[in-house]
N, C-alpha and C positions, 0 to 999 in steps of 0.2 A: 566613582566608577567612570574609566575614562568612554567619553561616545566611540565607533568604530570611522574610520575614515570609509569615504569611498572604494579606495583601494580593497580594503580588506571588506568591506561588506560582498563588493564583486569573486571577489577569492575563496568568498566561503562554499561550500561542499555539502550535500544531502548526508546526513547521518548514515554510520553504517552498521551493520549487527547481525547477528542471528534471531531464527523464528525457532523455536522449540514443540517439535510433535510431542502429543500424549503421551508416545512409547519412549522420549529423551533423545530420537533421532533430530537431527536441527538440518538446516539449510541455512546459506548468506541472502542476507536482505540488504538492499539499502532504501531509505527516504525517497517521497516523491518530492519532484521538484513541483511547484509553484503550474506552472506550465503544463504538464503531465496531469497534474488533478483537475486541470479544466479541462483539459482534452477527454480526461474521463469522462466528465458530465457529458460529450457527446455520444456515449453509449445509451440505447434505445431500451434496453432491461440491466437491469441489479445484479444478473447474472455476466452482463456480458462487461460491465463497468468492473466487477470483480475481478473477471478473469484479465482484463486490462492491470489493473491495479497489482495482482501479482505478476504476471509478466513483463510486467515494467519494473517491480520493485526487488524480485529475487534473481538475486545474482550469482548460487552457486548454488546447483547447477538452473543453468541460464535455459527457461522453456519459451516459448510461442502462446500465441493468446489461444493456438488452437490444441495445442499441448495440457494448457493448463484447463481447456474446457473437457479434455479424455479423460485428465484426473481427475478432473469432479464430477462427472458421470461412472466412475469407475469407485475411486476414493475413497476413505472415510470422510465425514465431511469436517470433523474438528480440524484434521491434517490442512484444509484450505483455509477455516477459517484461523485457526493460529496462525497459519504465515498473511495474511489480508489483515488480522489487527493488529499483529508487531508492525508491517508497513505502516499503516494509519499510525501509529503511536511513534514509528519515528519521524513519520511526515508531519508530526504538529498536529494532527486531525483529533486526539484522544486527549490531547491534554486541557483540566479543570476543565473550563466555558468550552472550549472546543468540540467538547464530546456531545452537546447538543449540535453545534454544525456538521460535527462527521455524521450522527443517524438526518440531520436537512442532506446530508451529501448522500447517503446510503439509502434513504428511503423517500424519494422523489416522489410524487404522484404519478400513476402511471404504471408502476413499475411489480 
């Protein structure tokens, strides 16, 4: 397997996809970047790193952190939580070893 050069590691792109609601309705997601998921850790509650998390990560249709805080007072809450774990699972957060750092990332003390 050839290594990637510089060039192409700079070039590469957050994954993209869809999150699928319970009912089979979907929405576009894409990955967090690197950057973006530390920015989250400066969220003060679990609720507010979340609603960063999908307002960063869904992309069709494109909401506000205070958007996505009306749906989830409003919501069903699977509908938030499938599109918040497809993001983590394409941000790298869910996979094998990772999924113990994504709940150190999701369940901070404090929170």
């Amino acid at each position: 397997m050839a290594h990637l050069t510089r060039d192409e590691i700079l070039a590469r792109k957050t994954g993209k996809g869809i999150a699928t609601f319970p009912d089979g309705s979907t929405v576009g997601i894409r990955g967090l970047t690197r950057d973006e998921v530390l920015s989250s850790n400066d969220k003060t509650s679990l609720t507010d790193r979340d609603n960063f998390i999908v307002a960063t990560g869904m992309t069709a249709p494109k909401m506000t952190e205070e958007e996505v805080a009306a749906w989830g007072a409003s919501g069903d809450a699977g509908d938030l939580v499938a599109v918040s774990e497809q993001i983590a699972k394409l941000s790298g957060l869910l996979s094998g070893a990772n999924k113990e750092a994504m709940r150190t990332f999701r369940d901070r003390p404090g929170d």
